[in-house]
FINUVEX-478915 format. One record per residue (C-alpha): residue in three letters; chain; x, y, z. Coordinates in steps of 0.02 Angstrom, whole numbers, padded with zeros to 5 digits. Example, Ala and Ser with C-alpha at 12.3 -4.5 7.8 and 13.67 -1.06 7.14 Angstrom:
<nodes>
<type:Ala, mol:A, x:00615, y:-00225, z:00390>
<type:Ser, mol:A, x:00684, y:-00053, z:00357>
</nodes>
This chain:
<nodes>
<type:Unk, mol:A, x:-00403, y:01815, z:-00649>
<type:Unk, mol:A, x:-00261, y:01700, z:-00672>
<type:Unk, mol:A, x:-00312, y:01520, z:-00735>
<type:Unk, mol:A, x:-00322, y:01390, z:-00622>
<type:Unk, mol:A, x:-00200, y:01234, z:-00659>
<type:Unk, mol:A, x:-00176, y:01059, z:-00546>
<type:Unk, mol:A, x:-00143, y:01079, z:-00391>
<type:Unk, mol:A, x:-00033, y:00989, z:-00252>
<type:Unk, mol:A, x:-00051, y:01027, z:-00065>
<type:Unk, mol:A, x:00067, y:01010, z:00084>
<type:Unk, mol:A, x:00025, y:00813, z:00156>
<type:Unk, mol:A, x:-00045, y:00848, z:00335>
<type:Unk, mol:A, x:00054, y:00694, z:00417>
<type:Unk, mol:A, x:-00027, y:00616, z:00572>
<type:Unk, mol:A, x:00075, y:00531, z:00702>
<type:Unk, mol:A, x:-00003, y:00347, z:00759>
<type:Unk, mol:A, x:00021, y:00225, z:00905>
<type:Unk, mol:A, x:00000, y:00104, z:00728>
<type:Unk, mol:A, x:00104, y:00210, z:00621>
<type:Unk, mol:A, x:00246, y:00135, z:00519>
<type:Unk, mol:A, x:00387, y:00223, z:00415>
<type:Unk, mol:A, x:00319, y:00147, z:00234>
<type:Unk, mol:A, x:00248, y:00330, z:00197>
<type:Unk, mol:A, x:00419, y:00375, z:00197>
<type:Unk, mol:A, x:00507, y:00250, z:00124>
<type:Unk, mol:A, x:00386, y:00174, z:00003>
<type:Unk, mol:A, x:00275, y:00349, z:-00046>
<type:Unk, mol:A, x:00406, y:00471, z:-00016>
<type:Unk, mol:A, x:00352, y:00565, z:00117>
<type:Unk, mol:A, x:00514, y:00619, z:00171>
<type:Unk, mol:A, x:00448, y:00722, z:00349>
<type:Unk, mol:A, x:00344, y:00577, z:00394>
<type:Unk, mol:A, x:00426, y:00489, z:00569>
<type:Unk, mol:A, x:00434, y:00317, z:00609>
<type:Unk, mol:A, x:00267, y:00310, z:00689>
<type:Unk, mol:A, x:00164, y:00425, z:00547>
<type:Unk, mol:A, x:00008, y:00321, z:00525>
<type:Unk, mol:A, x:-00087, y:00442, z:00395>
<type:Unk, mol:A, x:-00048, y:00550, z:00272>
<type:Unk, mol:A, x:-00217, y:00686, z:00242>
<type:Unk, mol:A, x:-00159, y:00733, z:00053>
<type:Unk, mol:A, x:-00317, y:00843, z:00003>
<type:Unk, mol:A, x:-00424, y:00876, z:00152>
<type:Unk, mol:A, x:-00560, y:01017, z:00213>
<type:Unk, mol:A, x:-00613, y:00931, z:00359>
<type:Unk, mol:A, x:-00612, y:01078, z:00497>
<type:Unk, mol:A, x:-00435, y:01115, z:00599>
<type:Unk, mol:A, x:-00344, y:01004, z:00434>
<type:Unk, mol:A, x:-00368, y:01104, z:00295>
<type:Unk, mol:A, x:-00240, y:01096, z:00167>
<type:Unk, mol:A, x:-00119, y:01201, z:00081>
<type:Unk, mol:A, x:-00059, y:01221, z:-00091>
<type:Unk, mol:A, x:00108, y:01198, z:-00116>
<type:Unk, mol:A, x:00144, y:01234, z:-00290>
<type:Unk, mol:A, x:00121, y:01400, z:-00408>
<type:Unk, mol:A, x:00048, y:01551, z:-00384>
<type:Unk, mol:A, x:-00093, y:01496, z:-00259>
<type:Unk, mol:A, x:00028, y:01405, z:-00161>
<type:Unk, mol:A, x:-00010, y:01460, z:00053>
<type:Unk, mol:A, x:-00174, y:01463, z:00000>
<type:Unk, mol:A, x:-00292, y:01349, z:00066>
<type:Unk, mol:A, x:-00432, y:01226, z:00002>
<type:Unk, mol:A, x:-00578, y:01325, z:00068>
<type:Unk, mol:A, x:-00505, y:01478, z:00020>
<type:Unk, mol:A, x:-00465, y:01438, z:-00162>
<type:Unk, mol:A, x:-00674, y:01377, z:-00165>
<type:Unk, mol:A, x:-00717, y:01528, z:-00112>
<type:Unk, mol:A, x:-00649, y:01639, z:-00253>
<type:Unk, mol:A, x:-00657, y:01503, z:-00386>
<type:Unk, mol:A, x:-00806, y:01395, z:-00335>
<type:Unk, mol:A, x:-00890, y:01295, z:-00493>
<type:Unk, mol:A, x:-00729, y:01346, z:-00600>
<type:Unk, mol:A, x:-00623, y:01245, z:-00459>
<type:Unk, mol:A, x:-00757, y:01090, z:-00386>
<type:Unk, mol:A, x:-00892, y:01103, z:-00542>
<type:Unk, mol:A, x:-01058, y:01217, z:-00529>
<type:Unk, mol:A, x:-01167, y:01062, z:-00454>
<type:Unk, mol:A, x:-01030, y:01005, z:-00315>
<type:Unk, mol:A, x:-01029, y:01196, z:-00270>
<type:Unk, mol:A, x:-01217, y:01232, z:-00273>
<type:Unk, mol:A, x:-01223, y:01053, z:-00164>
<type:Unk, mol:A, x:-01077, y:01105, z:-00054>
<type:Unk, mol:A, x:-01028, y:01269, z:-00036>
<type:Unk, mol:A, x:-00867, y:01297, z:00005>
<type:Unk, mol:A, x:-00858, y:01126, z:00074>
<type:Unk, mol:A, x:-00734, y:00994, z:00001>
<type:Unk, mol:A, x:-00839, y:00842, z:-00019>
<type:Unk, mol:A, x:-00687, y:00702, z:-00003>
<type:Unk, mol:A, x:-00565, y:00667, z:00110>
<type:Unk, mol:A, x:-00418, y:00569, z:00006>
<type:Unk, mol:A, x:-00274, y:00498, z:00148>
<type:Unk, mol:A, x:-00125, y:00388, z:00135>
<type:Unk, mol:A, x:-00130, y:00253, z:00273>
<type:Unk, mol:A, x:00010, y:00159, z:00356>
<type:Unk, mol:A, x:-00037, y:00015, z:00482>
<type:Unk, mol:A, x:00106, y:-00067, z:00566>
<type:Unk, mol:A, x:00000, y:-00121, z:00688>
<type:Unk, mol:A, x:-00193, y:-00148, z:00732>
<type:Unk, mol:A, x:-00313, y:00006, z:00699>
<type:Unk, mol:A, x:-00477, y:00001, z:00804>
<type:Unk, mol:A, x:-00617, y:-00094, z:00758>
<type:Unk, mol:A, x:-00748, y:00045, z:00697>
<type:Unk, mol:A, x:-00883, y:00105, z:00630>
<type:Unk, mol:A, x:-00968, y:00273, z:00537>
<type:Unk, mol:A, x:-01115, y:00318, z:00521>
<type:Unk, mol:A, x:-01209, y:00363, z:00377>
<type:Unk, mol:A, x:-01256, y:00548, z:00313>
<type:Unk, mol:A, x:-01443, y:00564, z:00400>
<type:Unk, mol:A, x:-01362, y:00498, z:00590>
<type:Unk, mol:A, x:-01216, y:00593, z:00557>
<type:Unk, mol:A, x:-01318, y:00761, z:00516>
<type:Unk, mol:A, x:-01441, y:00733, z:00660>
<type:Unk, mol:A, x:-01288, y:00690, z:00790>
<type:Unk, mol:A, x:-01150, y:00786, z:00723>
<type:Unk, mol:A, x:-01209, y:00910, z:00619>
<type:Unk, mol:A, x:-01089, y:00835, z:00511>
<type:Unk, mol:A, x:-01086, y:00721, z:00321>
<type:Unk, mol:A, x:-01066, y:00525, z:00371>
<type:Unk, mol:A, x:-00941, y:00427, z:00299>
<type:Unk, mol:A, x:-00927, y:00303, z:00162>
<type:Unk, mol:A, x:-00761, y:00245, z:00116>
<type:Unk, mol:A, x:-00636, y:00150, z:00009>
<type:Unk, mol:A, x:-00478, y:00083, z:00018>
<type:Unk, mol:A, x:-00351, y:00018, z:-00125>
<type:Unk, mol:A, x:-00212, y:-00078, z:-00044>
<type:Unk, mol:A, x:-00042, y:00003, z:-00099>
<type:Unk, mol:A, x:00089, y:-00133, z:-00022>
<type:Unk, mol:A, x:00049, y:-00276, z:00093>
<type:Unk, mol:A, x:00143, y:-00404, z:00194>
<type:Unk, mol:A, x:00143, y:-00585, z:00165>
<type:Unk, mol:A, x:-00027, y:-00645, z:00275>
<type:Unk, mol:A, x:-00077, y:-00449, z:00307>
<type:Unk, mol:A, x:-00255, y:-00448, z:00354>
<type:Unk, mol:A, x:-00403, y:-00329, z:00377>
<type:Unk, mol:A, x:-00578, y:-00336, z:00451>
<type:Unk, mol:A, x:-00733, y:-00288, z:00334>
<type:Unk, mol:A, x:-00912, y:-00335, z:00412>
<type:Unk, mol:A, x:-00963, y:-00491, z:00493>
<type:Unk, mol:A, x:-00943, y:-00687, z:00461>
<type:Unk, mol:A, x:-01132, y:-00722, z:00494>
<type:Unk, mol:A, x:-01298, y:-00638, z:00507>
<type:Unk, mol:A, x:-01311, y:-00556, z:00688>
<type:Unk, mol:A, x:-01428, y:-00477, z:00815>
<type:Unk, mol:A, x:-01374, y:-00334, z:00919>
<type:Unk, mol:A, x:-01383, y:-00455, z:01065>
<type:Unk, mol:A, x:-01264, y:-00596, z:00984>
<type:Unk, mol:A, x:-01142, y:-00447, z:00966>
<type:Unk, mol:A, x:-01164, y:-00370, z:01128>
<type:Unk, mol:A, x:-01127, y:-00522, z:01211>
<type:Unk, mol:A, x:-00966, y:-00543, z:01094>
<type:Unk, mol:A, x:-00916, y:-00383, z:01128>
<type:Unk, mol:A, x:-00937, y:-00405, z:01330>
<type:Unk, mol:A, x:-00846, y:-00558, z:01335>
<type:Unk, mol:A, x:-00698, y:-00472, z:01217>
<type:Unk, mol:A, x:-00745, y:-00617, z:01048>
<type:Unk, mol:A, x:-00764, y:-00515, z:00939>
<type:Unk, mol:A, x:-00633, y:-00598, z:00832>
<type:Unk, mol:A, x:-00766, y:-00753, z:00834>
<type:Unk, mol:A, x:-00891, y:-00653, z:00726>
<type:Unk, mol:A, x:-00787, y:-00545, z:00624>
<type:Unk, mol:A, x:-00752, y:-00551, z:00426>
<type:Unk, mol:A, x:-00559, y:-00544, z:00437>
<type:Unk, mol:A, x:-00484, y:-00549, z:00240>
<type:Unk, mol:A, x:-00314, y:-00583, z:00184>
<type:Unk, mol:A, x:-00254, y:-00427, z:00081>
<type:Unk, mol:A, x:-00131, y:-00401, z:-00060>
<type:Unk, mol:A, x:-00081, y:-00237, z:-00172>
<type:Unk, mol:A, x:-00214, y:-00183, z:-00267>
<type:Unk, mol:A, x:-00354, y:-00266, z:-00181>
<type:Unk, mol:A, x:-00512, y:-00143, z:-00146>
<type:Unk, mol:A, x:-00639, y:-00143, z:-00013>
<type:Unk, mol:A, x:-00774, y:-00036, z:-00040>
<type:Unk, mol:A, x:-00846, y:00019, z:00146>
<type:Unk, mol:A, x:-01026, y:00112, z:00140>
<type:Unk, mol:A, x:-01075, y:00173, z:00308>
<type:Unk, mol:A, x:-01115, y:00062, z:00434>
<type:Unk, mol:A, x:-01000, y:-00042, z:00403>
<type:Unk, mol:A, x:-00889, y:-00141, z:00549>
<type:Unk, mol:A, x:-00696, y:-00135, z:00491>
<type:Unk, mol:A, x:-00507, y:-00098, z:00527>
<type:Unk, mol:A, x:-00359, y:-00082, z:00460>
<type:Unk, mol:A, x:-00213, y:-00249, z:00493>
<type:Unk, mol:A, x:-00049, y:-00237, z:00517>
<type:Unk, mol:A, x:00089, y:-00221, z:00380>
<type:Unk, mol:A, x:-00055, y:-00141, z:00262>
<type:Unk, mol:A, x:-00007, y:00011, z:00166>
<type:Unk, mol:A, x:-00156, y:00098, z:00069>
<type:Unk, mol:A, x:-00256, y:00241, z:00004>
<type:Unk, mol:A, x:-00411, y:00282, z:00059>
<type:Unk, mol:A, x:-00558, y:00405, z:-00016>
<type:Unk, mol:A, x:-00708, y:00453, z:00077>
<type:Unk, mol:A, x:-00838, y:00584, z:00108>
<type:Unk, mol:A, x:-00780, y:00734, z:00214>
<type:Unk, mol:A, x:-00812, y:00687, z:00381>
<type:Unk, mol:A, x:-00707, y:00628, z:00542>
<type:Unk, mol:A, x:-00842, y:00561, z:00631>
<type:Unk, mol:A, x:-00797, y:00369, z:00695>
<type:Unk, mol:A, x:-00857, y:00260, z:00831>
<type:Unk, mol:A, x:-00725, y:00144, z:00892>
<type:Unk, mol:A, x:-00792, y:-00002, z:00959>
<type:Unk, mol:A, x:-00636, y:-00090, z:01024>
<type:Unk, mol:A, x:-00456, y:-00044, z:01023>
<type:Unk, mol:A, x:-00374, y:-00206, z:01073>
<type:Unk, mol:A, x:-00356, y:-00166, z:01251>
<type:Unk, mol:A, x:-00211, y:-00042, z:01206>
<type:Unk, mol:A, x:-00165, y:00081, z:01333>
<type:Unk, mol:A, x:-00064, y:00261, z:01273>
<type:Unk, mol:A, x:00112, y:00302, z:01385>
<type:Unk, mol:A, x:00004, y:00369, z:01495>
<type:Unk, mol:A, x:-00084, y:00198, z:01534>
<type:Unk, mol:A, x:-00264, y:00246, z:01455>
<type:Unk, mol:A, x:-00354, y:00176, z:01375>
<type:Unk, mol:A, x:-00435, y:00277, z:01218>
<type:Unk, mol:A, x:-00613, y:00316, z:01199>
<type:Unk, mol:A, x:-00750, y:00202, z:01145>
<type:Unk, mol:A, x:-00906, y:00233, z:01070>
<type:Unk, mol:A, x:-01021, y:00074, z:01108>
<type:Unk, mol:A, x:-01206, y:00157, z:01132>
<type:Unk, mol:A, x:-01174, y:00258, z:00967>
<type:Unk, mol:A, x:-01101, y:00136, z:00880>
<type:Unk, mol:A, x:-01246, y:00001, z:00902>
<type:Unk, mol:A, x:-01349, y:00116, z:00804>
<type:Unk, mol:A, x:-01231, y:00121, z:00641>
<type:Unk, mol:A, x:-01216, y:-00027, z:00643>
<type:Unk, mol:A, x:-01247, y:-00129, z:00474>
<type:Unk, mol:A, x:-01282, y:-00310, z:00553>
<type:Unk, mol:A, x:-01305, y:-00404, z:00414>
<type:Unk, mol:A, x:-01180, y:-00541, z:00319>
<type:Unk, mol:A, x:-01148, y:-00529, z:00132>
<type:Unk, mol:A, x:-01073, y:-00638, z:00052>
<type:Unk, mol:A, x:-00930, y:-00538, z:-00042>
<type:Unk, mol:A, x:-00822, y:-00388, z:00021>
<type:Unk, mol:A, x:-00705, y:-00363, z:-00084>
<type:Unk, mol:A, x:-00714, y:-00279, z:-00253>
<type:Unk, mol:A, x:-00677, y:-00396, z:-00403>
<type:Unk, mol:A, x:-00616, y:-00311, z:-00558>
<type:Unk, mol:A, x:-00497, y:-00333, z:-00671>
<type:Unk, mol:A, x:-00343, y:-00219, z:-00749>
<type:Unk, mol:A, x:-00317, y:-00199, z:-00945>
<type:Unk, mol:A, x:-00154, y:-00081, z:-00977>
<type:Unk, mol:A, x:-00188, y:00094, z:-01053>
<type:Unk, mol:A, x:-00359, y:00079, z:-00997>
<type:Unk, mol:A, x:-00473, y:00163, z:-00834>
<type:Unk, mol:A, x:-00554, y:00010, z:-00709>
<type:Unk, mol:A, x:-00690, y:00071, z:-00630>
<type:Unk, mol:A, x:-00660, y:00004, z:-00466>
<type:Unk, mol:A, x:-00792, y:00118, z:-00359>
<type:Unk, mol:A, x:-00947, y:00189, z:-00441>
<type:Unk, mol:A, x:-01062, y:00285, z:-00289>
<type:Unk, mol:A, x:-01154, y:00440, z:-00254>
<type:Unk, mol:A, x:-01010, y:00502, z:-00167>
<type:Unk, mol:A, x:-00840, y:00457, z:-00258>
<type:Unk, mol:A, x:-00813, y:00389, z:-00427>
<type:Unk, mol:A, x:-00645, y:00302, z:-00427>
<type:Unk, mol:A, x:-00558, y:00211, z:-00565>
<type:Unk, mol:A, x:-00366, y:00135, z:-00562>
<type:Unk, mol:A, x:-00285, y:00206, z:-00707>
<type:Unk, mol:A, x:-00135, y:00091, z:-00770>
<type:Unk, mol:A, x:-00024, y:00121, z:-00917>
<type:Unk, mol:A, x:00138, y:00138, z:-00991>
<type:Unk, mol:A, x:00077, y:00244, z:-01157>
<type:Unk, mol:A, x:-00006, y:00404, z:-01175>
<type:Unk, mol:A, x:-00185, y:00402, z:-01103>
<type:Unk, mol:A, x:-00301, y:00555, z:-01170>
<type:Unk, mol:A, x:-00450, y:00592, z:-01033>
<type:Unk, mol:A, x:-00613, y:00706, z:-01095>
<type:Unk, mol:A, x:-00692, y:00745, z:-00942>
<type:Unk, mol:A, x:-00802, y:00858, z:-01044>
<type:Unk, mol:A, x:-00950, y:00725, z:-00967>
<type:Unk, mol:A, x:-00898, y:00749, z:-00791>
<type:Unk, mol:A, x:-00951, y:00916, z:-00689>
<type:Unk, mol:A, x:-00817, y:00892, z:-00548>
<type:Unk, mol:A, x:-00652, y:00903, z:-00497>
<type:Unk, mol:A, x:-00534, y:00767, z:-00527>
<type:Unk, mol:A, x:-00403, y:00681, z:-00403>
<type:Unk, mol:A, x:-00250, y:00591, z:-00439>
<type:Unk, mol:A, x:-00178, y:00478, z:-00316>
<type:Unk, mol:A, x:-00003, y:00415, z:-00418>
<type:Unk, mol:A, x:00041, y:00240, z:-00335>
<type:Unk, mol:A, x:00193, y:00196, z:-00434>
<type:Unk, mol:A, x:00303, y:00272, z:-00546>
<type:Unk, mol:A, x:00268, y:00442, z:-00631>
<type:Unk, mol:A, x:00164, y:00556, z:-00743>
<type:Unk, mol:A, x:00144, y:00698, z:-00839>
<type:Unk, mol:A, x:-00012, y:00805, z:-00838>
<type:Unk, mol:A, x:-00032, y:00887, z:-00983>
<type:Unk, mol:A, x:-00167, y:00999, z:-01049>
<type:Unk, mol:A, x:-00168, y:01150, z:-01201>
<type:Unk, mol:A, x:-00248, y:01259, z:-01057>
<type:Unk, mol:A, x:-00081, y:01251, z:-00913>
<type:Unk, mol:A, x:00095, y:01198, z:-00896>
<type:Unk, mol:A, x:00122, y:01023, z:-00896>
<type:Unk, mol:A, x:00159, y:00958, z:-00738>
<type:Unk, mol:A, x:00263, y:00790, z:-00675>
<type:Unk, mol:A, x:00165, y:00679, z:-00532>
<type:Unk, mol:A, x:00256, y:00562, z:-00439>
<type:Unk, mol:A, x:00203, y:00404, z:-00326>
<type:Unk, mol:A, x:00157, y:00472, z:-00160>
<type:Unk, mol:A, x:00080, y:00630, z:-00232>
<type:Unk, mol:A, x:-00094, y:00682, z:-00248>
<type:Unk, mol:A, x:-00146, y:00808, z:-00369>
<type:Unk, mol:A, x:-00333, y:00904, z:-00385>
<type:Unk, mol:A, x:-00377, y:00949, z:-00551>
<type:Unk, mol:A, x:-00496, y:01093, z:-00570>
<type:Unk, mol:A, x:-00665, y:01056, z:-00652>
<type:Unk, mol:A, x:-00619, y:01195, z:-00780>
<type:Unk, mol:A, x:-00497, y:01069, z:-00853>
<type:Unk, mol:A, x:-00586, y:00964, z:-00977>
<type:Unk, mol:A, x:-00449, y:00896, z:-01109>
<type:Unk, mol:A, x:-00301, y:00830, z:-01051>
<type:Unk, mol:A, x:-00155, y:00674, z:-01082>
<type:Unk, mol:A, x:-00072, y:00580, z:-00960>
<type:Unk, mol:A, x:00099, y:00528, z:-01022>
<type:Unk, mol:A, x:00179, y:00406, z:-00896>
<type:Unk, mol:A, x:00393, y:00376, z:-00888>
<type:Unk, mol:A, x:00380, y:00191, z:-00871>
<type:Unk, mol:A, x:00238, y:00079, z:-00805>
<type:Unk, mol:A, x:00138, y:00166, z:-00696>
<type:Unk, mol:A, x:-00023, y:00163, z:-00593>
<type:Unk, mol:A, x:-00138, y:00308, z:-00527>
<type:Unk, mol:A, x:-00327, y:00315, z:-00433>
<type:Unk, mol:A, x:-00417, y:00451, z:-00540>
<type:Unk, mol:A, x:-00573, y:00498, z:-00408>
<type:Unk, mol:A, x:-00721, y:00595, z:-00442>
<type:Unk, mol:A, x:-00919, y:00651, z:-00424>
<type:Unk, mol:A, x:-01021, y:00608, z:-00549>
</nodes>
C-alpha cells in the first residue's frame, strides 16, 4: 500500500446573504464570488464531504480514504471512537454582514434530537475591521423568562455580550453558547462534526423571495447556556518559533504556531491526525517519511497520524493553527 503523505482537499465554498469577497482576496480562494460566506476546507459532515486534491489519492474522498486507512490516517483511538467519521469540521468564514444569533447544542441533546454529535466551537479572527464586533453569551445572569420577553419585544441587543474583535483574537464557544458572527470579521473556525444550529434571530432579514429564514426558538431555549461569565475571550500570549496553546478540550486541541525559523514537531505523544490552517505567509512540510510539501495562507492541510517527525520551515514570518485530539 502506498504511504500516506499530507493531504489538501478541494475548499467546498458556500454562497451567503453575509458573504464578502475577503476569501478571495485575502485567503486566496480564487472561485470564491463576491457573496461566498464560508469556506468548508476539511469536512465529513454528510452531503459536504471533501475531496483530495493533491497526489495519488486525489478524487478520493475523506470518508473513503478512513475507510481503507483508518488508525494509519485519524490514529487507532479517534477510529475505534469514530469510525469512519471525521470528528472536526475546520471552515474559513467571511462576514460582511450580520450572521444569525445562534445556538448548538451539546453532544447528549444533539444525539437524542438529531442523532447527530453537538457542537463546540472556536474561532481565531484572521482580519478584522476597525470597530468589527461579535456576540459571545450574555451581559448579565438571565432566566428563560427575562430572555423570552427580550426576544418577544426584538431587545435582544439589551442583554447580549457584544465584543470588539481584532486579528488574532480567540473565542472559545462550548455548546450552549448564544453567539454570531459581526460584520467585516474574517476568521477560522474548528469544531466538532456536526451542522446542527438553532437560530434564534436573524435580524428581521428577508431572502429575494421576501422570507424570512427559519427559526428555532422552542429548541433553542433548551441549549441554552444562561449564565454570565465574566471573560469570553481567550487571553494568551505569542512567543516566535514557539506553539500557543490557545484551545485545550476534549474535542480539538488547537495551538497558533508562529515563526520565521525552522520549527521541529514530535507528535510521537499525540494519537491523531494533525490540521494545519496557514494564516499568513508560507510553509514547508517536511518529513524523512514523504515529499516535502509547500502550504500557503488560505490552505488547510491534514496530516496523517502515521506521521510522527516532521519540520516546518517557513519563507518569511508566518503563522499557522496546528489542531488536534488529544
Amino acid at each position: 500500500m502506498n504511504n500516506l503523505y499530507p493531504l489538501k482537499f478541494e475548499p467546498i465554498l458556500k454562497d451567503k446573504i453575509w458573504g464578502g469577497s475577503r476569501l478571495r482576496t485575502v485567503l486566496n480562494k480564487s472561485n470564491a464570488s463576491d457573496k461566498c460566506g464560508e469556506s468548508w476546507e476539511i469536512s465529513a459532515v454528510e452531503g459536504n464531504i471533501s475531496v483530495v486534491s493533491n497526489g495519488f489519492l486525489a478524487g478520493n474522498n475523506l470518508q473513503e480514504l478512513i475507510e481503507v486507512y483508518m488508525g494509519d490516517l485519524v490514529g487507532d483511538k479517534i477510529y475505534d471512537q469514530f469510525g469512519i467519521e471525521f470528528p472536526l469540521l475546520i471552515k474559513f468564514i467571511d462576514a460582511n454582514d450580520s450572521l444569525s444569533i445562534q445556538v448548538h447544542p451539546d453532544d447528549e441533546m444533539a444525539r437524542r434530537r438529531h442523532n447527530a454529535y453537538g457542537k463546540t466551537e472556536m474561532w481565531h479572527i484572521v482580519e478584522a475591521n476597525e470597530g468589527a464586533e461579535l456576540i459571545s453569551g450574555f451581559n448579565k445572569e438571565l432566566t428563560k423568562e427575562i430572555y423570552l420577553d427580550h426576544l418577544k419585544n426584538k431587545t435582544l441587543r439589551e442583554i447580549l455580550n457584544f465584543e470588539k474583535v481584532q486579528a488574532g483574537d480567540v473565542f472559545f464557544m462550548p455548546a450552549g453558547r448564544v453567539h454570531a458572527i459581526g460584520p467585516g470579521i474574517l476568521l477560522a473556525e474548528i469544531q466538532q462534526t456536526s451542522d446542527v444550529t438553532y437560530r434564534i434571530y436573524d435580524w428581521d432579514r428577508v431572502d429575494d423571495q421576501g422570507k424570512s429564514r427559519e427559526l428555532h426558538t422552542d429548541m433553542a431555549l433548551d441549549a441554552i447556556d444562561f449564565k454570565h461569565y465574566n471573560k469570553y475571550r481567550t487571553d494568551y500570549e505569542t512567543e516566535l518559533n514557539f506553539t500557543t496553546n490557545l484551545a485545550d478540550c476534549n474535542y480539538f486541541t488547537t495551538g497558533l504556531v508562529y515563526f520565521n525559523q525552522p520549527v521541529e514537531k514530535d507528535y510521537n505523544f499525540i494519537d491523531s491526525f494533525v490540521i494545519y490552517m496557514c494564516l499568513e505567509g508560507s510553509f514547508d512540510f517536511v518529513s524523512d517519511q514523504v515529499k516535502p510539501m509547500t502550504i500557503h495562507a488560505g490552505e488547510s492541510v491534514l496530516i496523517p497520524a502515521v506521521l510522527k517527525n516532521v519540520e516546518l520551515i517557513p519563507d518569511g514570518t508566518t503563522r499557522a493553527l496546528e489542531v488536534y485530539i488529544r
